[in-house]
Every structure is written in structure tokens, then in C-alpha cells.
N, C-alpha and C positions, 0 to 999 in steps of 0.2 A: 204333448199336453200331459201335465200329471195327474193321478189320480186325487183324489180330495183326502181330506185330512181326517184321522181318525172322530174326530169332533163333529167335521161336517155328514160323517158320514153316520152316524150316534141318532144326528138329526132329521138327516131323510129317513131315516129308517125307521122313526118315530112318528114322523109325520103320516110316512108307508099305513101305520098300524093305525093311523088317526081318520079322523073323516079330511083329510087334505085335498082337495080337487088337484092343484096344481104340482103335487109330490114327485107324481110319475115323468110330468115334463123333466121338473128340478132332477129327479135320478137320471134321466137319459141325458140329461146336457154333462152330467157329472161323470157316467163313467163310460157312455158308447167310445168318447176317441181314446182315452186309454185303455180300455180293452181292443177295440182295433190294433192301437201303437202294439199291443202286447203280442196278440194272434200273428201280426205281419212281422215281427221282430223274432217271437219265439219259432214259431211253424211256419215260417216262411210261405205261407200262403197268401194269395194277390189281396190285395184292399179289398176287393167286391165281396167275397168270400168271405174275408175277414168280419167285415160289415154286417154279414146274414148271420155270421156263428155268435156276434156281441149281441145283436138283437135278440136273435132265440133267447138266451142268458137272461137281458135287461125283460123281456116279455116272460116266462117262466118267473121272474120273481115279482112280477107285476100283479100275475094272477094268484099267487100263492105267499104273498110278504112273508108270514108268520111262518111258511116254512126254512127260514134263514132263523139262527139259531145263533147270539152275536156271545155267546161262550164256548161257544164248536168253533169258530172261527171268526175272516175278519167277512164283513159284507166282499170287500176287493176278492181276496181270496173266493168268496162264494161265488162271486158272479162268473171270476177268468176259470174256474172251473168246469162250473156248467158249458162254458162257451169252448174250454176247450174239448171236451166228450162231444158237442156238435159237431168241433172240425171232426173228430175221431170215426163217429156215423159216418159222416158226408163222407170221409175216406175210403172207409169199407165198401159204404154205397156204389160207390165211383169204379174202385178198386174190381165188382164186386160184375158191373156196367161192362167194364173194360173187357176183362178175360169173356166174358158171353160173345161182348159183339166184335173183338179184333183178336191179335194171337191171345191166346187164352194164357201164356208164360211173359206176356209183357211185364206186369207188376203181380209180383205171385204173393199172395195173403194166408200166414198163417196164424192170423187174430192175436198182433201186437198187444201188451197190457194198455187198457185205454188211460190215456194222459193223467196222470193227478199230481204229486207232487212233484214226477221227473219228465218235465215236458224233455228235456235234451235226452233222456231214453228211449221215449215216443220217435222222435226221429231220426236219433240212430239204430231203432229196431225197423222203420221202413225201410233205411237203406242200405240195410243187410238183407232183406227179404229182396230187395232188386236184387242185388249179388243173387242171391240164390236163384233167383230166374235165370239170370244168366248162368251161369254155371250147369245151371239143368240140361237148357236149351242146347249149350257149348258141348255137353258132355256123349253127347251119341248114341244114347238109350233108345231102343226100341220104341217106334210110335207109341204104341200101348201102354208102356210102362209111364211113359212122358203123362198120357191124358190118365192113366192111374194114381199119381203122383197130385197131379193137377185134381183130382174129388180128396187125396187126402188132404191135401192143403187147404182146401174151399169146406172143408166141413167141418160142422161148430163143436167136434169133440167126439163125433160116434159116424166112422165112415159108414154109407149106403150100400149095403150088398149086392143090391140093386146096381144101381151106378159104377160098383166098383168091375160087376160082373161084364156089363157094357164097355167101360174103357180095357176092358184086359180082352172081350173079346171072346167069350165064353158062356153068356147070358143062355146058350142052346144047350148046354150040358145038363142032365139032371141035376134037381137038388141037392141032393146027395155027395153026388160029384163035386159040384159047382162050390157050395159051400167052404169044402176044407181047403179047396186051392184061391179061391177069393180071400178065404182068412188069413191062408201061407204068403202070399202074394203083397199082400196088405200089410203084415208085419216084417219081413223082407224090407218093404219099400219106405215105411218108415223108419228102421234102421239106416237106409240110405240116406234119406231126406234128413235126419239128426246128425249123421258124421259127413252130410255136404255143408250145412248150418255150422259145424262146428268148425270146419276145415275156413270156411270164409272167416267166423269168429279169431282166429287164431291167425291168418294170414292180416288181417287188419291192425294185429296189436302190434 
């Protein structure tokens, strides 16, 4: 199905801003299958999925019309965005699900840039980060380093001293102590984790 014409779409969106009862139906018959065709085409995620990440999209602009902006961009554009920052969530989420409740190095997540104009970046930055699970897993590194590696990958920019003192195995050591070799240990391991990243990078090209 293709999406509507710049014309048709000028008109729902005016309609959107108007007292129109019937706008919201006319928007959802207009862009859910193309945005679906788009989620399963680009991200290769199942239809069901697809399905939930088009609706968030078409519902977020439902409640809020006037924040679509038709000289920032196009309505299409606005919607397959939104919808693709859902699938992006739902991944991390998932991602996030996985490593807690099975091996913690199945899908290892180091907060890919979330999707906007380069969706084919988005997916080939997740399936470099498998490589990296694998490669971690494959590589022979001490337990601890392995679940060390694993808080710096899972953390949103600023590892836990806490956490990090735990997977290295050392949480009993004074403060004092504990501190300089959690922080040595930590910068160590992401020097690792950037020249394993890079080694994949490079073996791919």
C-alpha cells in the first residue's frame, strides 16, 4: 500500500487541527499499512510489532496534531519516525529483558544511535554489537572481567562503582582501595571493548 499524496495529506492534517470527528479514522486508514510496509521492510521486524510501533506513532499524533510542524518536515516523514524510536525502545527494552533473564552476552547493548534518518545504520550498528557478544563470549576472559564488561555495556554513560565493584569481585575491599582499582579496571576494559568493536568493524569491511 502507498502512502497518500502530499495533497491528501495537507488535508488530513487540517482537518487533524479542525473540529473533524472523522479525521483520526481517515489518518489511520491512510498511513497504519504504510508505515507497517515500512517498520517490516526497513527493521525487519515481524508484522505484530510492526503494527504496535505504527500505532504508538499514528496515537501520539492524535493527541498532540499541532505538534507536527508541516515546514520541519513531511507528515510521512513525522509519523515513520516516531514509529521508528518505538521499535528502537521496544529493542533496548527487550535487549535490556534478555541479558537479566538468559545469558547476560546473548545480544550485548551499547545504546546504538536511535534510528532517524539512517535507519540501515540502526541495523547495522545492532548486528555489530551481536559480533561483539560473540567475540567477548569466544575470547576467554576471566568470569569477572566478562560480568565487568557486561555493567560497562548496559550503562547509560557513567559506569556504577557499585556494580562494577560486584562483577570484578572486590565490593569487600576498603574504599580507598576499592575505588582506584574499580576505576583502573574500568578504563582497561573499555579500551578492550573499543579495540574488540573496532577489530569486528574492520574484519566486516
Amino acid at each position: 500500500m502507498t502512502s497518500p499524496s502530499r495533497q491528501q495529506v495537507e488535508q488530513l492534517h487540517k482537518r487533524m487541527l479542525g473540529p473533524d470527528s472523522d479525521a483520526t479514522h481517515d489518518v489511520f486508514d491512510a498511513f497504519m499499512e504504510p508505515l507497517v510496509d515500512s517498520l517490516v521492510g526497513t527493521l525487519r521486524c515481524s508484522r505484530h510489532d510492526a503494527n504496535a510501533y505504527a500505532a504508538d506513532a499514528l496515537f501520539a499524533y492524535f493527541r498532540k496534531p499541532d505538534g507536527f510542524d508541516a515546514n520541519q518536515s513531511s507528515l510521512w516523514f513525522f509519523l515513520n519516525q516516531i514509529a521508528m524510536r518505538r521499535a528502537y525502545d521496544a529493542y533496548r527494552s527487550q535487549t535490556k529483558r534478555t541479558l537479566r533473564e538468559n545469558n547476560p552476552l546473548t545480544v550485548v547493548e551499547v545504546h546504538p544511535p536511535a534510528p532517524n534518518n539512517a535507519t540501515e545504520d540502526f541495523v547495522s550498528a545492532t548486528q555489530q554489537l551481536e559480533r561483539l557478544s560473540e567475540r567477548i563470549e569466544s575470547g576467554g576472559y576471566p568470569a569477572r572481567e566478562v560480568a565487568a564488561m557486561r555493567v560497562i555495556l548496559l550503562s547509560e554513560g557513567r559506569v556504577s562503582e557499585e556494580e562494577m565493584a560486584r562483577a570484578l569481585e572486590i565490593s569487600h575491599l576498603p574504599l580507598a582501595e576499592r575505588l582506584p582499582l574499580v576505576r583502573s579496571h574500568t578504563e582497561r576494559l573499555r579500551r578492550l571493548l573499543r579495540s574488540l568493536y573496532k577489530e569486528i568493524f574492520n574484519d566486516e569491511r
